[in-house]
Structures are given as structure tokens and as C-alpha cells.
N, C-alpha and C positions, 0 to 999 in steps of 0.2 A: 637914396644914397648916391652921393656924388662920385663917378668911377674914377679911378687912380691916374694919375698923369706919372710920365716921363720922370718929371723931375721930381716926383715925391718917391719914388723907388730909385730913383740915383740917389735921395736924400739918405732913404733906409739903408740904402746898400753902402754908402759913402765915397758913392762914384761921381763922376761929373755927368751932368745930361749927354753931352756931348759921345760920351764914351757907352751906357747906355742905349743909346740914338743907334750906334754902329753896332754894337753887340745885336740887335732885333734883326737888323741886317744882313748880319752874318756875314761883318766883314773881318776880314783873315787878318786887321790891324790889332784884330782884340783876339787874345789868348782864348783858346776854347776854355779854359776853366771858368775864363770872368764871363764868358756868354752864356755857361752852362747856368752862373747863381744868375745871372738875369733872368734867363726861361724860366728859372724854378721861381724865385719871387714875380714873376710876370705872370704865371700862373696862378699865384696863391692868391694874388690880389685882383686876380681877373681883369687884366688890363686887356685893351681893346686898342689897335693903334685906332688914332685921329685919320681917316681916308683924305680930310679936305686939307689936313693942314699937311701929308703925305703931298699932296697932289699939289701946294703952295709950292713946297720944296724942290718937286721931280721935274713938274710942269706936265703931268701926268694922273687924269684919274684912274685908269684901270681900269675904264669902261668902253665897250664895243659892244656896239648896234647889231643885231642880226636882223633880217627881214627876208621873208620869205613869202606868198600868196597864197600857200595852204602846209603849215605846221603838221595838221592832223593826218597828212599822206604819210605813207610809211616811209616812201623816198627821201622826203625833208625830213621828219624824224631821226632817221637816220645820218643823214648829214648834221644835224644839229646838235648830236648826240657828240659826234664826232669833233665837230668846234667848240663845243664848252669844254672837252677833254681836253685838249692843244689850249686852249686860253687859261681855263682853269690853272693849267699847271705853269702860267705864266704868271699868275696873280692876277687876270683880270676877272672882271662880273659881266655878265652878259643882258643886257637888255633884250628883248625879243618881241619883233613887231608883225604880224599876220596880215597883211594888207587884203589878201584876198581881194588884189589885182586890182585895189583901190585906188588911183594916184595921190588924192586925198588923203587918204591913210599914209601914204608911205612920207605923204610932206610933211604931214603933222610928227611923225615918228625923226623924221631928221631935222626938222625945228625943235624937238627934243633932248636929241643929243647935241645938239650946237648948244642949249641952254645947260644943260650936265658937263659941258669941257670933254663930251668924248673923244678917245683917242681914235677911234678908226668905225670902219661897218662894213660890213660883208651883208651883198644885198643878193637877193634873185627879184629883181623891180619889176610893176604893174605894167600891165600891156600900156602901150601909149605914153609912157614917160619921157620925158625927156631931161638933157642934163642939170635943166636950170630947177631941178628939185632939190639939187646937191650943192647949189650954192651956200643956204647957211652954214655948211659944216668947210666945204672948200672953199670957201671966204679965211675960214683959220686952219687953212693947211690941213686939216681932216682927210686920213688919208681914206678912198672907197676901192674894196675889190670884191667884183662880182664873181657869183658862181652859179653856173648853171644857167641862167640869162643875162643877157648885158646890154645897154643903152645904147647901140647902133651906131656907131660912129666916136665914142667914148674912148678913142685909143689913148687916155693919158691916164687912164685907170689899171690898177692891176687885176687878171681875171682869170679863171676856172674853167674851162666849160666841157662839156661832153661833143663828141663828135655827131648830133643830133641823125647828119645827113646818112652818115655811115651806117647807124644803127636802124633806122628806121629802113636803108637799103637792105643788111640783113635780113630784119624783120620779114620784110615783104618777100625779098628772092628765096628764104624758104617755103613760103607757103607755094612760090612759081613753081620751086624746082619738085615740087610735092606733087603735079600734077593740077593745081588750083586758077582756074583763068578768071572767075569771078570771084575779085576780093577788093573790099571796100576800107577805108582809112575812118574809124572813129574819132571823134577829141581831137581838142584845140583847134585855137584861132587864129586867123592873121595876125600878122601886127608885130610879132614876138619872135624874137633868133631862132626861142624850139622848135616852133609852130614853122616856120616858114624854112628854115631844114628839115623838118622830118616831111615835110610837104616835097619837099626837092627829091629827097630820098625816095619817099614812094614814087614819083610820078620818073626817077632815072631807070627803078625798077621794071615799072610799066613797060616802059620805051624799049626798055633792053632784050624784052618777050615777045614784044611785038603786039602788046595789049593798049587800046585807045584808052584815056582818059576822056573822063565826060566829068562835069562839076557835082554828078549825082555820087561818083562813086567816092566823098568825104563829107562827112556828116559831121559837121562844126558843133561841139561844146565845147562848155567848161571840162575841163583836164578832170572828174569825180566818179566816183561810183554810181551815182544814181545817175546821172546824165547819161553815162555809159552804157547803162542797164536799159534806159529807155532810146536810147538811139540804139542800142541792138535789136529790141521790137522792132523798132520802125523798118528797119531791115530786113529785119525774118519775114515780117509781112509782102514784102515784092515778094513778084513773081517773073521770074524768076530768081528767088531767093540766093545771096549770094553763096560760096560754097566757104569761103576762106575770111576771115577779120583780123586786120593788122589795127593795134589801139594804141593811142596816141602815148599811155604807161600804164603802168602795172594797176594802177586802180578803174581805171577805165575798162581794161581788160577785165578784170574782177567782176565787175559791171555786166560785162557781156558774159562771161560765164554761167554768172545766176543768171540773167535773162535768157538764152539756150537752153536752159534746163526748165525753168520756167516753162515756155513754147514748146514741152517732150519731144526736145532733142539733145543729143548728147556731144559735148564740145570732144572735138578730138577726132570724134567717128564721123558726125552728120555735119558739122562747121567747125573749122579747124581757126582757132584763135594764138595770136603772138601776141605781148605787151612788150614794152619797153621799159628798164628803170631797174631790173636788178635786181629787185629789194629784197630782203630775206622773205617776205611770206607769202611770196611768188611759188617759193616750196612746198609751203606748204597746203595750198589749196587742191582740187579734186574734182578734175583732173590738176596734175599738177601743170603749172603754168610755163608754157617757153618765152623765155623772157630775151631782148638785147642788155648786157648788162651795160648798165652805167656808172658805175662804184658809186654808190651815192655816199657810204662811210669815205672813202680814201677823197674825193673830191671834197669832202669838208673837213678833213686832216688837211687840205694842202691848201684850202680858202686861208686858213688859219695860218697858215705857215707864212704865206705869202703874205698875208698882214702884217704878222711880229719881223718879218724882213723887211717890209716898207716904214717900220718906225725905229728900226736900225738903222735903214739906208734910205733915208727921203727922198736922196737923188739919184738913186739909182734907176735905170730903165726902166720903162714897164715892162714887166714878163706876163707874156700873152700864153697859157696852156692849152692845151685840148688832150682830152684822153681817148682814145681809141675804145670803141664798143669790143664786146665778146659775146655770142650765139648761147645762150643755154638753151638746150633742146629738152623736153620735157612731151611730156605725153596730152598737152595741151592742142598740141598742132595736129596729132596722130602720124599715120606711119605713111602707109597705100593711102592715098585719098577713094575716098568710099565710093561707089556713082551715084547719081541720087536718080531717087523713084521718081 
């Protein structure tokens, strides 16, 4: 069965398309009475607006790109969750692209929305990108704001970010101020804004105690739980085994907690572990986990925001944010640092 158009319910109803068209709208030109028998017969007949011939009109699809390199972390999750709410309630649909740190992946995904007429994309981009991925979409004025990582040199973008360096100094100067001289940087790579602030951050820590860096004391993965898990082995195994692990976020950290327990010892008491990222189930693991928070919800309330203002105001500046980290202390870290046998 063929679905109902516009103009066959202005017909029934004995309106003009024209006047119909605004009533779905909900513009204040049309009497609430005559929008109300619209809704009702737009209902009965199970009408569906037209998105393409919407989109002829507005000069608008109502689609935004999200892309992130791992979805299934709690911290993206979380942000994600956060940006379909703010679009959703704007009328847009959300595409959503996992690159998992693929350049590849991320250029296929924005040759995609160049082909769809997207309106915008809120990215956290693969290590080693550069700007000329964003060409097909910024060829047609497509506006990009990052969150969370950003394209190095890309100041004509709108962008998000967490205070990387801040938090990661935290991080670490609790575990100093705990009594801890040997403590090692799990997670992440070169290459990338987080990775090489939270690198800054630990190593300002160091310097501030009076503790030497040596290239042994970070242990380079992928940002995961298993990665995590296994570069905490490799750890425990020195000898002199570290006392303290500052992780690159909250899944890394995860990571290293079951591994610690794993090797019967107990995180807290025998290796005092900090993550970074925030995330709600930072709470609830056991020991529970001291985290830097990073708002990962409120930084993708305000990715979003900063969008639907850049297709309000095209020309308006770039607004460059950073959020400031906060210390959750949790029984992850412990209290006295213990001495070791």
C-alpha cells in the first residue's frame, strides 16, 4: 500500500498543502485547532514525513556523523549516549562510525556522509590523521567538532577536549603524595593530543618529586582492557616490581586490576592503581577504582551543543573548550602505602 502524502490529507481535510506543510511544523501561523485535526488525521493515516524532499526544502538532512576508536569503552558510551540525547531532541539521526584508530575507516565514514548531504560530525579521529580526511565533507561547508582528540593543528574546527595533562598529573601526584616512588604509565601511544598530554603530565609529576624517567617506566598499548591486563603482568614480573600504576583510563585500569589479582596480590594494599575517564563503572568495581574524572557524559552534551551553534552561526569563531579534571579517590589507590616484602 502506497503511504499517504501531504496533499491527499489536505485534500481529506479540505486544507491547502501549503497550510498542512506548516501545521506538521508547528508553526504559530496556523491555529492550534487546525494543527491539532492534522496530528489527528496524520496519525490515522500513518503518515511519515518525506526526510529527502524535507532536506530539498531546508537544505538540511538531519544527519550527523559520530566517530569515535572504540564505542564499546564505557567512556565513549557514555559520551555517545549523551549526543544522540542533544541531537535526538533537535531532529537529528545519528550515523556512528568505530574506526578503531583506522585512518581508513574514518575516510570511508566521511566519504559517506559527503554522499548522505550531512549536516555536521563530531569526531574523536585515528592516531595519525590528518586534515585532508575532512575534505569531502569541508568541500560543502560540513561543519567538524572534535571531542576528546583533535587533528593537531586544526584550529578552524570547533572542539571539546579534557584537560589530558591535568588529569594524568593528578593521577600520578596521588600515588607520590601516598608514599609511591616506583610507578609506571600503562596505555596509549604517541601520535595523539591524549597520549602525548597524559605523557606530559606524568613525566611533570616525576620531575616535581624528584623521580628520573627512564622510557621503561610506560608501557605503550592500545587504550583496552586486555592490553591493560597484559602489560600489568609484564610489570609485576620486574624485579623490582613497581609499587604504584597510573593507566592510561578507566579500562586499562580495569585491566590491571584483574591482572594484580590474578598474580595474588591485592590492588589497593600490594599495588596501588589510578585510571583516568570518570566513567560510571569505575564505582563500581572491587576495589573500587580512583579515577581523574573526565565528564565523559557533559563533554558530549557540549560536543553537541557546539554543533547545533555552528549550523546556527557558520561564521561565528571557533570555540576552543577544555574541561578541567577532578580526583575521585576510591580505595583503588589505598590509604598508608604498604612496604613491600
Amino acid at each position: 500500500m502506497a503511504r499517504p502524502t501531504q496533499r491527499q490529507i489536505a485534500a481529506e481535510l479540505g486544507l491547502s498543502p501549503a497550510t498542512v506543510s506548516l501545521a506538521l511544523r508547528g508553526s504559530p501561523m496556523i491555529a492550534e485547532e487546525t494543527r491539532a485535526l492534522v496530528r489527528d488525521a496524520v496519525a490515522r493515516a500513518g503518515y511519515v514525513p518525506n526526510a529527502a524532499a524535507a532536506s530539498l526544502r531546508t537544505g538540511r538532512s538531519r544527519i550527523v556523523g559520530v566517530s569515535f576508536h572504540n564505542i564499546a569503552h564505557q567512556f565513549f558510551a557514555e559520551m555517545l549516549i549523551a549526543i544522540e540525547e542533544v541531537l535526538a531532541g533537535n531532529g537529528a539521526a545519528v550515523f556512528i562510525n568505530n574506526h578503531g584508530d583506522d585512518p581508513e575507516s574514518f575516510a570511508r565514514f566521511v566519504d559517506t556522509l559527503a554522499a548522505y548531504g550531512a549536516d555536521g560530525l563530531i569526531a574523536s579521529p585515528p592516531l595519525h590523521t590528518t586534515t585532508a580526511a575532512l575534505d569531502p565533507i569541508r568541500k560543502r561547508g560540513v561543519p567538524v567538532v572534535y571531542a576528546s582528540r583533535w587533528i593537531t593543528g586544526d584550529s578552524q574546527a570547533d572542539r571539546v577536549l579534557n584537560d589530558d595533562r591535568a588529569a594524568m598529573h593528578q593521577a600520578t601526584r596521588r600515588l607520590i603524595d601516598l608514599g609511591h616512588r616506583h610507578i609506571v604509565l600503562i596505555g596509549g601511544r604517541p601520535g595523539v593530543n591524549t597520549a602525548d598530554d597524559r605523557l606530559a603530565g606524568f613525566l611533570a609529576a616525576l620531575s616535581e618529586a624528584g623521580l628520573a624517567w627512564q622510557e621503561a617506566l610506560w608501557l605503550q598499548t592500545s587504550p583496552r582492557l586486555l592490553e591493560g591486563a597484559a602489560a600489568t603482568a609484564q610489570v609485576l614480573a620486574r624485579d623490582p616490581r613497581p609499587t604504584g600504576i597510573v593507566c592510561f583510563n578507566d579500562l586499562v585500569a580495569f585491566g590491571a586490576l584483574n591482572a594484580v589479582r590474578k598474580a595474588g596480590l591485592e590492588p589497593g594494599a600490594d599495588v596501588a592503581i589510578v585510571g583516568i575517564g570518570g566513567t560510571q563503572e569505575a564505582a563500581a568495581y572491587h576495589p573500587a577504582l580512583t579515577t581523574a574524572l573526565d565528564n565523559p557524559a557533559k563533554l558530549g552534551w557540549r560536543a553537541a551543543e557546539l554543533l547545533i551553534a555552528r549550523l546556527d552561526e557558520p561564521n561565528a569563531p571557533p570555540r576552543h573548550e577544555v574541561f578541567a579534571p577532578k580526583l575521585v579517590i576510591r580505595e583503588s589507590c589505598g590509604g598508608v602505602r604498604r612496604p613491600m616484602g
